[in-house]
C-alpha positions as CSV (number, residue, x, y, z in Angstrom):
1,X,0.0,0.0,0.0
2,X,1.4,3.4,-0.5
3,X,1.8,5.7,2.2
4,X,1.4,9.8,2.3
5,X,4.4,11.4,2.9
6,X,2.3,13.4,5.7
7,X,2.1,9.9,7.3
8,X,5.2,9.0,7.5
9,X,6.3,11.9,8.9
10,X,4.3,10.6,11.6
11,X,6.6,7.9,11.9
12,X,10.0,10.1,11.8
13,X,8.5,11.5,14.7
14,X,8.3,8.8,16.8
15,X,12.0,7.8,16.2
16,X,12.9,11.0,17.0
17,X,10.4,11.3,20.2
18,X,11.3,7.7,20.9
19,X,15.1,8.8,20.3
20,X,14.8,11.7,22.7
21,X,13.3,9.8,25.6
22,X,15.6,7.2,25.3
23,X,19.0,9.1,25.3
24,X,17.6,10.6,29.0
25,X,18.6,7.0,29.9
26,X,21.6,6.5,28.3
27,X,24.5,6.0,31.5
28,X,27.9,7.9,31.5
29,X,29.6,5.1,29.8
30,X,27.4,5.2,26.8
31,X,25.6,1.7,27.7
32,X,21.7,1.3,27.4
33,X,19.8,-0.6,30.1
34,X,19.7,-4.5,29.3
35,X,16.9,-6.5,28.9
36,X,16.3,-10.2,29.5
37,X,15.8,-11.9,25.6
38,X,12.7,-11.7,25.6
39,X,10.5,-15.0,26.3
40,X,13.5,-16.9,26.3
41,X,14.6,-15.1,29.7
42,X,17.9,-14.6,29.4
43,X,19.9,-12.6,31.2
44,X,21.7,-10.0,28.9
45,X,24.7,-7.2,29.3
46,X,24.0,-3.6,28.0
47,X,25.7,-4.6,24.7
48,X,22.4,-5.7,22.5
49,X,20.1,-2.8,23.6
50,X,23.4,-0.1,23.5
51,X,24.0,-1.6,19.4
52,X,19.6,-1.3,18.8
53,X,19.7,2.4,20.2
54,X,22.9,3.2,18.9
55,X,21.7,3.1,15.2
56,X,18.0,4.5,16.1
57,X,19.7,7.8,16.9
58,X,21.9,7.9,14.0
59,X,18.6,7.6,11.9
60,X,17.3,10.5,14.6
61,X,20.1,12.5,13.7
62,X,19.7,12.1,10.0
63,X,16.2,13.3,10.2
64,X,16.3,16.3,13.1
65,X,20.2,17.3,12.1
66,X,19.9,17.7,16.1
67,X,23.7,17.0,16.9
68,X,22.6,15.5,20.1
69,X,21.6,12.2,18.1
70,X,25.1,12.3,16.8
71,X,26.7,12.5,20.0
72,X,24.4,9.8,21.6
73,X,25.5,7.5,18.7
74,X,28.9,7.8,19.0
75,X,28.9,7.6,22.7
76,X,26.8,4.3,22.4
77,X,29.4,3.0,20.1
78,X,32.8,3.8,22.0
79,X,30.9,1.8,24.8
80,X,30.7,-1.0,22.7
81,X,34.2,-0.6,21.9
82,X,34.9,-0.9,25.9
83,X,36.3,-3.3,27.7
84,X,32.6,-3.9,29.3
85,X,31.1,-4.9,25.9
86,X,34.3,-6.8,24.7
87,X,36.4,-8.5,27.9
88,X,38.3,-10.7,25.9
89,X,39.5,-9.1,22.4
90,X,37.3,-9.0,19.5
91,X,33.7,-10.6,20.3
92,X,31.2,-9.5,21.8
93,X,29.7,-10.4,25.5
94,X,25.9,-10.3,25.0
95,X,24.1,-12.5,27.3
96,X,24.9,-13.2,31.1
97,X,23.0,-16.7,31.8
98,X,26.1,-19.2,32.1
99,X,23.8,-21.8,30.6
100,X,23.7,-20.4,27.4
101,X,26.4,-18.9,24.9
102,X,28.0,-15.4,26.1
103,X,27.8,-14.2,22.6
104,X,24.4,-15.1,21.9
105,X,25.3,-16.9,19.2
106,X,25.8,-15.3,16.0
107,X,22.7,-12.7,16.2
108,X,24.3,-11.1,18.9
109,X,27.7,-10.7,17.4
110,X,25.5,-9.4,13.6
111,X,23.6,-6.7,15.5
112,X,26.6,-5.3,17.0
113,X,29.0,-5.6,13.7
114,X,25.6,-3.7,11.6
115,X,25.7,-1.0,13.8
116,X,29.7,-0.5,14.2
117,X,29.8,-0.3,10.5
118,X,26.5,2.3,10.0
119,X,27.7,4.6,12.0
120,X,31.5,4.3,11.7
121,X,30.6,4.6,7.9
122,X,28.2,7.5,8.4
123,X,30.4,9.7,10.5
124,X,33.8,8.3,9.3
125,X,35.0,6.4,12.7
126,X,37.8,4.2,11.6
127,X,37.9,2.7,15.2
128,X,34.5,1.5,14.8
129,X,35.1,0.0,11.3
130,X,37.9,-1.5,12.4
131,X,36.3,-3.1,15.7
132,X,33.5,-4.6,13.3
133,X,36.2,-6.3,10.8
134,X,37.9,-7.9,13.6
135,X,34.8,-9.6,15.3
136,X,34.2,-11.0,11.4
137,X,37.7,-12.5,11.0
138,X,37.5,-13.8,14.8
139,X,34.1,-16.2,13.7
140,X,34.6,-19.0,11.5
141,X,33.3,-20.7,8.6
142,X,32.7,-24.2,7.7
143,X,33.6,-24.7,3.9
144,X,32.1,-28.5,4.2
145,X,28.6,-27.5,5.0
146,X,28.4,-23.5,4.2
147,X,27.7,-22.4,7.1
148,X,29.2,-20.5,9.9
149,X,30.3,-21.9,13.2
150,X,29.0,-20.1,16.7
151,X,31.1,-17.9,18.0
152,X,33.0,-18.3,21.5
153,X,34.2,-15.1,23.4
154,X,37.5,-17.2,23.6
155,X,37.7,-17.2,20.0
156,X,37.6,-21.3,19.9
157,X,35.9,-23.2,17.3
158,X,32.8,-24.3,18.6
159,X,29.8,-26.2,16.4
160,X,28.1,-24.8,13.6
161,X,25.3,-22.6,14.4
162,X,22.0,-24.6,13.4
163,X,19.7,-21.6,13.9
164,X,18.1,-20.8,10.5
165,X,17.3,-16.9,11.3
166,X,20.8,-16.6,12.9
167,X,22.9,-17.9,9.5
168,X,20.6,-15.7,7.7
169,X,20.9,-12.5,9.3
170,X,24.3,-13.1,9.8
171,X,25.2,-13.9,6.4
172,X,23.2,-10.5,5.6
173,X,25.7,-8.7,7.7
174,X,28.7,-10.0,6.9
175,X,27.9,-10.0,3.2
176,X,27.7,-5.9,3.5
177,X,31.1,-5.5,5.4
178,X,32.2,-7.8,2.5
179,X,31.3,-5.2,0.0
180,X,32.3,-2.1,2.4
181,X,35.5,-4.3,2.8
182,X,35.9,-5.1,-1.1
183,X,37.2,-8.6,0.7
184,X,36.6,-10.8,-2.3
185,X,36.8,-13.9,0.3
186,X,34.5,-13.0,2.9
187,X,31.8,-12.2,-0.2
188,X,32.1,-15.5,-1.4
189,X,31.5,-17.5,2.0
190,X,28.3,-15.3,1.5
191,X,27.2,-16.4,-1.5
192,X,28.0,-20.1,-1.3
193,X,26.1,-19.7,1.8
194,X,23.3,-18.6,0.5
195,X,23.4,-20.6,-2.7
196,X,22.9,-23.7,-0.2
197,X,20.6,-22.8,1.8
198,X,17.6,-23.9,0.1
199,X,18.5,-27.6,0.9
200,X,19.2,-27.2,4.6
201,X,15.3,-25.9,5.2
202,X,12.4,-27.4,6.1
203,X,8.8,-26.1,5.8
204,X,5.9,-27.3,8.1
205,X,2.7,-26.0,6.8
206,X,4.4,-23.8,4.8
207,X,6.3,-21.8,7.6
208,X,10.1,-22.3,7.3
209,X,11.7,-24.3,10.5
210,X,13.7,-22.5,13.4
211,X,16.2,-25.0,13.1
212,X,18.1,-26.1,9.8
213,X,19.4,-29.6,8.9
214,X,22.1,-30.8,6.9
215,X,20.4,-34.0,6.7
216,X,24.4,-35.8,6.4
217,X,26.8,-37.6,9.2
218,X,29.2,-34.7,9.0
219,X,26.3,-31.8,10.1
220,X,25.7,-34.2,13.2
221,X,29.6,-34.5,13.9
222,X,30.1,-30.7,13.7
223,X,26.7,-30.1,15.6
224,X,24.7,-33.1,17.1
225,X,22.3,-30.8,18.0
226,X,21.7,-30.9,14.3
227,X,20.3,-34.5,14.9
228,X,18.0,-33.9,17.6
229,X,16.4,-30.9,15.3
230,X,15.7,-32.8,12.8
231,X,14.1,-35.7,15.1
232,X,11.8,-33.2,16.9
233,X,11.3,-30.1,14.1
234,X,7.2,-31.2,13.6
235,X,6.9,-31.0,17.8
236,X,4.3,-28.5,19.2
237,X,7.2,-26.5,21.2
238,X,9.4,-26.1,17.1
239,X,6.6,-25.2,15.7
240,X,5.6,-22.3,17.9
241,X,8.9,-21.0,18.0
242,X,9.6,-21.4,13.8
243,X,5.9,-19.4,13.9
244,X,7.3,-16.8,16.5
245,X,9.8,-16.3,14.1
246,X,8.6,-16.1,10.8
247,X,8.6,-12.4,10.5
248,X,12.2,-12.1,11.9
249,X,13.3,-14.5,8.9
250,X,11.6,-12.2,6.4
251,X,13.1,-9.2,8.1
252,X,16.9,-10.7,7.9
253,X,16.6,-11.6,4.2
254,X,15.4,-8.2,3.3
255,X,18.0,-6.4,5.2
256,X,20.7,-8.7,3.1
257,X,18.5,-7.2,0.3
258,X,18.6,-3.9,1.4
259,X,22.3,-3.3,2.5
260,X,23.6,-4.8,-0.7
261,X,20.5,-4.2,-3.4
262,X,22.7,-4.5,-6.4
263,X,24.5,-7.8,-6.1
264,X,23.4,-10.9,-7.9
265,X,22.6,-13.1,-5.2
266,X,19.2,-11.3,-4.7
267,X,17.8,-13.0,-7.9
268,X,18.7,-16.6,-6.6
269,X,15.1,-18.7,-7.0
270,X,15.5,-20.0,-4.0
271,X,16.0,-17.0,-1.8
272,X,13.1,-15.2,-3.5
273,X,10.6,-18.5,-2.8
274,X,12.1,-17.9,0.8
275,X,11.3,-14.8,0.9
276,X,8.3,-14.9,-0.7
277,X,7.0,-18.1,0.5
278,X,7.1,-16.7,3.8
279,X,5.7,-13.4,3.5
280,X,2.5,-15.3,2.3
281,X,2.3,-17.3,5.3
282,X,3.3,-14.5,7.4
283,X,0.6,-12.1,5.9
284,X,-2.3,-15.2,6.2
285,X,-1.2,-16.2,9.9
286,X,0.1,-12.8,11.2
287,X,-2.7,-10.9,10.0
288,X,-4.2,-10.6,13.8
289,X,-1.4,-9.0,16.3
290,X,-1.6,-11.0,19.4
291,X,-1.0,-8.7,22.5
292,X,0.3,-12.5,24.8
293,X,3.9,-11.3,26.1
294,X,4.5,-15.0,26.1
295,X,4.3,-15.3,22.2
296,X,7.9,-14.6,20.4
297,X,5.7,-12.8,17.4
298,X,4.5,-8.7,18.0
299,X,5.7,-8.6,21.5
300,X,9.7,-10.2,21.2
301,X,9.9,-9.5,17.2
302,X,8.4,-6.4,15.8
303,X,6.1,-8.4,13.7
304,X,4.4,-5.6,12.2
305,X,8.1,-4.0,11.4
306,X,9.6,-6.5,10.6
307,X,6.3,-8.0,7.5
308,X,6.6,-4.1,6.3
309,X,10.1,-4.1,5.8
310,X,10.0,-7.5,4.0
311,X,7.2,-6.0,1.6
312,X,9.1,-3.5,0.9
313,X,12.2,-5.5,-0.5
314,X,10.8,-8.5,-2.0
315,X,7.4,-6.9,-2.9
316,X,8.8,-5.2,-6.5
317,X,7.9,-2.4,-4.4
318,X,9.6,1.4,-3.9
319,X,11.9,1.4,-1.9
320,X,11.6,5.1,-1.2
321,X,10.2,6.8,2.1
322,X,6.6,7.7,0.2
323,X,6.5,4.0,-0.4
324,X,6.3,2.2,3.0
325,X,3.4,0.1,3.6
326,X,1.7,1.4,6.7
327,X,-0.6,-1.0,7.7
328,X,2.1,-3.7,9.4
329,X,3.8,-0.4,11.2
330,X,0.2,0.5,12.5
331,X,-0.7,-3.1,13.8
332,X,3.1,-2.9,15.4
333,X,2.8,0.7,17.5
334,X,-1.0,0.4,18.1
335,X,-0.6,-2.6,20.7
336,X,2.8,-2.0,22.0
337,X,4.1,1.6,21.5
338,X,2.8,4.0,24.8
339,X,1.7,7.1,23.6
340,X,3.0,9.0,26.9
341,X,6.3,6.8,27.9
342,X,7.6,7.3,23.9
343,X,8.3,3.5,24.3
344,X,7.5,0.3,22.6
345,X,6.9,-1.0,26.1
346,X,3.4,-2.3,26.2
347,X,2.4,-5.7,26.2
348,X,5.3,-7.5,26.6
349,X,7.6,-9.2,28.9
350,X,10.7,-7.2,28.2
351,X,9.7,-3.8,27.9
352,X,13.6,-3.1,27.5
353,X,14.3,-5.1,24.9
354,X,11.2,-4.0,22.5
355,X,11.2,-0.6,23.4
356,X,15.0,-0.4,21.8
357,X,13.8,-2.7,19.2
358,X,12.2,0.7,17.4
359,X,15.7,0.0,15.6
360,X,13.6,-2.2,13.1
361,X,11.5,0.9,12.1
362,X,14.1,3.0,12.0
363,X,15.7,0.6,9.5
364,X,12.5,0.8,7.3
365,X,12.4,4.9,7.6
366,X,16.3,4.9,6.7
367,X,16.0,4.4,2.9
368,X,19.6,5.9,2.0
369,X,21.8,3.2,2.8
């Protein structure tokens, strides 16, 4: 549907309002408050939130020219640069629960590196740059299965990551510092990743499956979590979670789309029926936002964000600002954004996390990269 510039302006205004509330919580060291993961209830540092509000007021700034955006950006990012954000070297530390990966696997490493490189490429902050190319040439790749392993914040080589929205996203990432890089080598992991992807997913009623497979004795060696996956991947509990996040996998493949619109692999079949394939379901199953903080769609993943953004990318749509379709966005900030707080914080179980998660719309509003 197209949108009236009048109403998106509408929108500006809430990442800037949004933007402007937030940085009033911003600590000395730069750092955003943590949240918890969402439904999943993990424990996080400052670093995911600091990366999501980092690059919402670099779009702020962009649209106000108010230098105090700037400022709060850069501040944001020389935290993530601290000793806080990386204790070891080059990765990340994301999540505090000692049962799970410090990292947070590779999504938590991607959303950091994306916002090093926007806004160390935006207001020409080598350090930044440079911060985001080491944490890329500190995670590995497996050239067997093409795929990338999970990172360790010891830098050790640890199983490949079996998480389908994770390897996409990113792959996404990594496939833009390629090009930003001109690293020839780093592109082509990309591509071969994403030229064999189509045979590592399953679909259960036509809804793409959390976990991938390699369906082969060596993706059970490097991962035997692999194995179980692909024993339980029609249960109740997979299918919720692939459901929860649908729209998240639309979002990841249209930001690869996005950040690098002009190279080749965008007119792979199989990435398009992806894409496509699950915009469809998304559109027929998502149609009705749920307001249950429990569920991983609208209240953990900006559903409504995150099914625009795709339409916009994979739609043959515009991708200009007077081209956004509205109705998604609408769905998204009518149940969870507070009109008076100037927070996505409603109707959800970490207020936190969703609340910096405005990233996503800024993302969509931010039609120059």
């Amino acid at each position: 549907m197209t949108c009236l510039i009048s109403e998106n302006s509408k929108l500006i205004t809430t990442i800037i309002e949004s933007s402007s509330h937030a940085i009033e919580t911003q600590a000395r060291d730069g750092s955003m408050q943590p949240g918890h993961n969402g439904p999943w209830m993990h424990e996080e540092t400052c670093t995911r939130n600091t990366s999501y509000w980092a690059y919402t007021y670099l779009v702020a700034h962009k649209f106000s020219g108010n230098k105090k955006f700037k400022n709060a950006a850069i501040k944001a990012c020389e935290y993530l640069l601290s000793e806080n954000a990386r204790p070891l070297g080059d990765l990340f530390y994301c999540r505090k629960d000692k049962k799970m990966n410090s990292t947070n696997g590779l999504i938590g490493q991607a959303w950091v590196i994306e916002t090093l490189l926007k806004v160390g490429d935006s207001y020409q902050q080598e350090s930044l740059i440079d911060a985001a190319k080491s944490a890329l040439n500190s995670i590995s790749y497996n050239e067997k299965l093409n795929l990338w392993h999970t990172p360790y914040l010891s830098g050790k080589i640890s199983s490949v990551s079996n998480t389908l929205n994770q390897q996409i996203y990113f792959t996404s990432v990594t496939l833009y510092a390629a090009l930003l890089f001109q690293d020839n080598k780093l592109e082509a992991k990309c591509i071969n990743l994403l030229n064999n992807l189509g045979s590592k997913i399953r679909y259960v009623e036509d809804i793409p499956q959390h976990k991938i497979s390699t369906t082969n004795l060596k993706g059970y060696l490097y991962n035997p979590r692999i194995l179980y996956a692909d024993l339980t991947y029609k249960s109740a509990f997979w299918k919720r979670i692939s459901l929860g996040y649908l729209s998240f996998i639309i979002y990841a493949l249209a930001l690869g789309k996005k950040l690098s619109s002009n190279h080749s692999i965008w007119d792979n079949k199989e990435i398009n029926t992806l894409a496509i394939k699950s915009l469809i379901s998304a559109e027929k199953i998502l149609s009705v936002p749920t307001k249950d903080p429990s569920k991983f769609e609208w209240s953990y993943n900006p559903t409504g964000f995150e099914i625009a953004f795709g339409l916009m990318n994979f739609n043959n749509a515009s991708k200009s600002i007077e081209n956004i379709p509205t109705e998604w966005i609408d769905k998204q900030l009518h149940n969870h954004y507070c009109k008076k707080n100037k927070f996505m914080c409603l109707n959800t179980n970490d207020p936190l996390v969703l609340s910096a998660r405005i990233s996503e719309l800024a993302q969509i509003l931010d039609t120059d990269i």
